[in-house]
N, C-alpha and C positions, 0 to 999 in steps of 0.2 A: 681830302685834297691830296693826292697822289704828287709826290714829289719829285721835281727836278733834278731827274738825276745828272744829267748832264747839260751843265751849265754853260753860258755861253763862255768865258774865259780857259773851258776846258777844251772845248771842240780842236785847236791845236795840236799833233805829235800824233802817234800810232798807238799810244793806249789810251784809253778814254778810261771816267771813272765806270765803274761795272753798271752794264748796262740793264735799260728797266726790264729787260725779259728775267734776266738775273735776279731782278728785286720782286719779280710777279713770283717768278718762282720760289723764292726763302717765302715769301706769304704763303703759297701754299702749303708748302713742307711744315711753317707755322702751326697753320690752321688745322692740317690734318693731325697735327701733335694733340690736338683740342679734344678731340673727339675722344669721348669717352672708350672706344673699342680701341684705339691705336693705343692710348695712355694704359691698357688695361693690359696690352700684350707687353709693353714694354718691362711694365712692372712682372706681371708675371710672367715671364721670362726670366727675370733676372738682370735685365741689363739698364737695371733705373740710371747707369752712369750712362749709357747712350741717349739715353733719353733725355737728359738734363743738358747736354754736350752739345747734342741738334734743338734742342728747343734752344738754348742760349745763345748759340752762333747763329742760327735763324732766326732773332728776334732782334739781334746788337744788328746786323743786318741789312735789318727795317726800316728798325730806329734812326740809323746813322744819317741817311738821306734826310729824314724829315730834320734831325737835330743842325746838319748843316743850314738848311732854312733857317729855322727858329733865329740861329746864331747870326744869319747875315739879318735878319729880320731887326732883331735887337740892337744889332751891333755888336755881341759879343765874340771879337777880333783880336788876333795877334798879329801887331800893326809890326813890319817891320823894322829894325834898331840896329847899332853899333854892335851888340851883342849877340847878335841872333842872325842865322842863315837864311832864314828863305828871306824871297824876294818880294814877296805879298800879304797881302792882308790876309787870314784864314782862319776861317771859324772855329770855335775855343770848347764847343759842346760835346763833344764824339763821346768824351767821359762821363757823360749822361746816359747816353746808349749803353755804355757798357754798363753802368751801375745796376739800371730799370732791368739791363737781361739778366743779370746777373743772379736781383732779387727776385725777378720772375719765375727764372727756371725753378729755384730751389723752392719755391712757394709751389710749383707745380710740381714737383716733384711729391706732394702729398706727406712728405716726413720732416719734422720738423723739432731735435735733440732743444734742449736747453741752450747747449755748448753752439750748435747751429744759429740760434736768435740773439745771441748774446753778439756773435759777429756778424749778422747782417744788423744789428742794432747800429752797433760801433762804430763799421762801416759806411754806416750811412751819414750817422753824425758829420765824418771823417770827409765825407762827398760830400754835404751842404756847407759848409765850412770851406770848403776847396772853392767850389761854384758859386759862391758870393768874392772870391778873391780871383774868380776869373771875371765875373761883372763889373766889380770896381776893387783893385787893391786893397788889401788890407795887409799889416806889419807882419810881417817874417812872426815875430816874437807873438804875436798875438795868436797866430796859427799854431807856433809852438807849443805854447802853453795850453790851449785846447790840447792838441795832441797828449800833451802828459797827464790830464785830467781825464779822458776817454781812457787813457792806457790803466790809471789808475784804479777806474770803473771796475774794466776786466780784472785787474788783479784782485779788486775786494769781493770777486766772483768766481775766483780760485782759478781762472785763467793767469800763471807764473810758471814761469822756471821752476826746475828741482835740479837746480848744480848744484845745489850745497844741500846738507842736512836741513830740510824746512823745520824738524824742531827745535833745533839751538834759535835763540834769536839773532844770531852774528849771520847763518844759515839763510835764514827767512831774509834779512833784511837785505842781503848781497844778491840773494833770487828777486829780490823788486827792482831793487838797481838795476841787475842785467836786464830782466823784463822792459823796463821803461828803455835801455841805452838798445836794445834789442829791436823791439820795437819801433821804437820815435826814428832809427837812425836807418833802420831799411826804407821806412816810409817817406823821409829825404831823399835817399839814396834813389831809390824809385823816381821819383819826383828829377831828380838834379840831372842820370842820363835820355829824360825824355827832352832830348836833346834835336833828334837826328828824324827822320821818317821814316816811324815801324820801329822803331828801337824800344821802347817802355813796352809796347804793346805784346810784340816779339818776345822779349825778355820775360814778359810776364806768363807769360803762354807756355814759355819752357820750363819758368821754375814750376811752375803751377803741375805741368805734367809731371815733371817728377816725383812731385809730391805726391801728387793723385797714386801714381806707381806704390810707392813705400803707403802710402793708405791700405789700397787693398792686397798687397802683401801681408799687413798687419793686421787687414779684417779691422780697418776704422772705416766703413763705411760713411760718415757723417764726412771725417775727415776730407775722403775720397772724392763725395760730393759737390763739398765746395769747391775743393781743386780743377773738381772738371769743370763747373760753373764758370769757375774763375776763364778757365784755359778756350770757352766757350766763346764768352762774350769778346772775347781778346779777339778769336780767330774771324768772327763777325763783323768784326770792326777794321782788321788789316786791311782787306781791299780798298780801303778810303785811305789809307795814310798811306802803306806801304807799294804806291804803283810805278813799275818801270818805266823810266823813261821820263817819269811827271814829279813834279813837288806834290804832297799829301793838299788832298781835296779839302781835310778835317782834322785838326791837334784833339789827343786827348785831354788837353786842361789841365790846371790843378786838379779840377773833379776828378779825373780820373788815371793821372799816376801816382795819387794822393793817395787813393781810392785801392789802387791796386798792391803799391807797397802795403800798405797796415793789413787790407786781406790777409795777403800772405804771408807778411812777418808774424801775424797773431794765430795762426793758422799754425802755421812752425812751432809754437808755444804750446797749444794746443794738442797738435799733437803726439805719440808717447811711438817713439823713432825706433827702440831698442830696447834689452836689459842691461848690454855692455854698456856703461856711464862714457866712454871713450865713443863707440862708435854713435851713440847717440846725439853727443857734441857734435861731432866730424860731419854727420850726413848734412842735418841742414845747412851747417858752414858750406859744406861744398856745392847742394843748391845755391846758395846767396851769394856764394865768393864774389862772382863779377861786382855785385853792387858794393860789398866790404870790402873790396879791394879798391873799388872805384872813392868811396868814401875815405879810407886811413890816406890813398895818394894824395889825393887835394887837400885833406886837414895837413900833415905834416909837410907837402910842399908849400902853404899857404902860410903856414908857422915859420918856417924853415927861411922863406924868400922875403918875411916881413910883411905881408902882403894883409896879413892879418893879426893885430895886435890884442883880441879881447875878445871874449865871447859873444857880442854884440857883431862886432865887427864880422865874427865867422859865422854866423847864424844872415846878417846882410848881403853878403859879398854873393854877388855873381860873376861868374868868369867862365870863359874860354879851355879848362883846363882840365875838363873831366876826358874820363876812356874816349868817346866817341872823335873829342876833338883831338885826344894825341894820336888816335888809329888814323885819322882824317888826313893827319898831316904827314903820318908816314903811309899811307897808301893811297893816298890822291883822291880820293872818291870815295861820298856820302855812304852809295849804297854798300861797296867795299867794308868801308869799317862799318855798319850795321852787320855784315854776315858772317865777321873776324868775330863782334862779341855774338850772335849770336852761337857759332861753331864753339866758343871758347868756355860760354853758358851751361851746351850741353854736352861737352868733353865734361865739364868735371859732372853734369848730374847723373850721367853716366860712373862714374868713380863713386856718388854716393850709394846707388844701389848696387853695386857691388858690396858695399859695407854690411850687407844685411846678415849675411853668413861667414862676414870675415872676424879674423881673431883680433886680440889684442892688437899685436904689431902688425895685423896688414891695417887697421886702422889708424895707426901711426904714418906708417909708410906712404897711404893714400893721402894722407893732409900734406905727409911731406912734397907727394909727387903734385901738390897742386900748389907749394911756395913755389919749387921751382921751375912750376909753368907760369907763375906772377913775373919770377925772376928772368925766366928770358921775353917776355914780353914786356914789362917795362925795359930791358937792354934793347930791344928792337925798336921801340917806342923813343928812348933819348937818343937813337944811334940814326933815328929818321929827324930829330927835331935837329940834333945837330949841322948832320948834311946838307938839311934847308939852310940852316944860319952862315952855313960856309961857303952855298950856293948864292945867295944875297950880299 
């Protein structure tokens, strides 16, 4: 059954969702990836990362249209609230799509590490566990807890941190903690700015390329691969969330900025950044920063304003208060602060790959040039919320 791509509530405005010549065509580009002589050049060639990059963006794609159905089929909807922006009901699967391309590419890509099935394992877990909490709620704390039990998985599988000595036990024990705080708290983070339309998606697509970068800089090719995967299915799936002029046709879900934090925070763990212990830290910090910068503002202003009294309470609480909605409020417009973080995303992963051949102190210098780009954008950020207050 060939899907509706353009549905009647869309036919409105000058951009429509991409149309079926668009989606005939990702089928073919598909298909043709199939065939044993295209898959055979790719590979030998050398460019198994193109390969996995077009099969995955060509497949998330595909998916997407159909997952829209399935989701209006079911019901499974993000019904308009007090707390949420759009205006409509909009189906909650697109995190599906991306999952399926995600697993697919790298299944097609014919190579398949330990370290590689260990995160599409986890991963996965990490998506059904999300996609049953887009079907019918389930407790914050409940999803938590999964989450540190998956993380735990990988750590008794030698996926951890090495910031400290792993043979001291003081060592070992303070590498699971960050692991787990590491971990659990980008896959939130992920999770908390898929806020906006194209934002999570976007977001994910850029750290994901940098990543991929510092991969085959480093000759991780495993690494490299999942990054493109990741960076694949994300791009696959834009055209449905992130369209001019329209509200998104399709949310990625819990399933999938659930799905795409853990990716790539485990991914970062994974994999080995440098020899410098300094610049090693530094790089994936400055991949992540928007979502760790996004996650310390709203924990300490949440503390801060009373707003959150206990760990219950800040594991519950939803609000208005993350990056997407202070950028909102000082530049007027959705798509506006989508392209402030996304610009702001890849200024600093730009700054990370810089780290590769820097010294000690340019790797000092480089975390520091990325506090005080926190520091004037949150000044622009309260300096826009105040104006409104004063304007009112």
């Amino acid at each position: 059954m060939q899907p509706d791509l353009i549905r009647k509530e869309d036919t409105a405005g000058s951009s429509p969702t991409p149309s079926r010549a668009a989606w005939i065509a990702a089928i073919l580009v598909f298909c043709s990836l199939l065939l044993p002589p295209v898959r055979d050049f790719w590979f030998e060639s050398g460019r198994r990362w193109l390969y996995i990059l077009f099969f995955a963006a060509s497949l998330s794609f595909i998916l997407t249209p159909i997952m829209i159905r399935i989701a209006r089929r079911f019901d499974i909807l993000d019904s308009p609230g007090d707390r949420k922006i759009h205006k409509k009901s909009t189906p909650l699967l697109g995190g599906l799509a991306v999952v399926i391309a995600f697993i697919s590419s790298l299944v097609a890509n014919m190579v398949l590490t330990n370290s590689m099935v260990l995160v599409m394992g986890s991963s996965i877990v990490i998506a059904l566990v999300s996609l049953e909490d887009d079907r019918r709620e389930i407790s914050a704390t409940l999803k938590l807890l999964i989450q540190i039990l998956v993380v735990l998985f990988l750590i008794l599988h030698g996926i951890v941190l090495a910031l400290f000595p792993p043979l001291e036990w003081w060592g070992y024990a303070l590498n699971i903690v960050f692991t787990l705080m590491w971990i659990v708290g980008i896959t939130n983070s992920m999770n908390f700015i898929d806020g906006m339309d194209g934002l999570a998606a976007g977001v994910g697509a850029i750290i994901s390329f940098f990543i991929g970068i510092v991969a085959f800089q480093t000759m991780q090719p495993a690494m490299g691969w999942i990054a493109i995967a990741v960076m694949g299915s994300c791009l696959g799936f834009l055209p449905f969330n992130l369209r001019p002029g329209r509200p998104a046709a399709v949310f990625l879900g819990d399933t999938g900025s659930t799905f795409l934090g853990f990716t790539l925070a485990t991914l970062a763990v994974l994999g080995d950044w440098a020899d410098n212990p300094i610049v090693s830290f530094s790089a994936p910090v400055l991949i992540f920063w928007v979502l760790i910068y996004d996650m310390a503002h709203i924990t300490v202003y949440r503390i801060v304003t009373g707003r959150v009294k206990s760990v219950r309470q800040w594991i519950d609480y939803v609000g208005k208060d993350h990056i997407h909605h202070r950028m909102y409020d000082l530049l007027g417009s959705r798509k506006k602060a989508v392209f402030f973080i996304y610009f702001l995303c890849t200024t600093l992963g730009i700054s990370a790959i810089a780290l590769r051949h820097a010294r000690l102190i340019d790797g000092i210098l480089l975390v520091g040039q990325a506090l005080l780009i926190t520091i004037v954008v949150t000044i622009l950020e309260y300096s826009g919320r105040h104006r409104d207050n004063d304007r009112s």
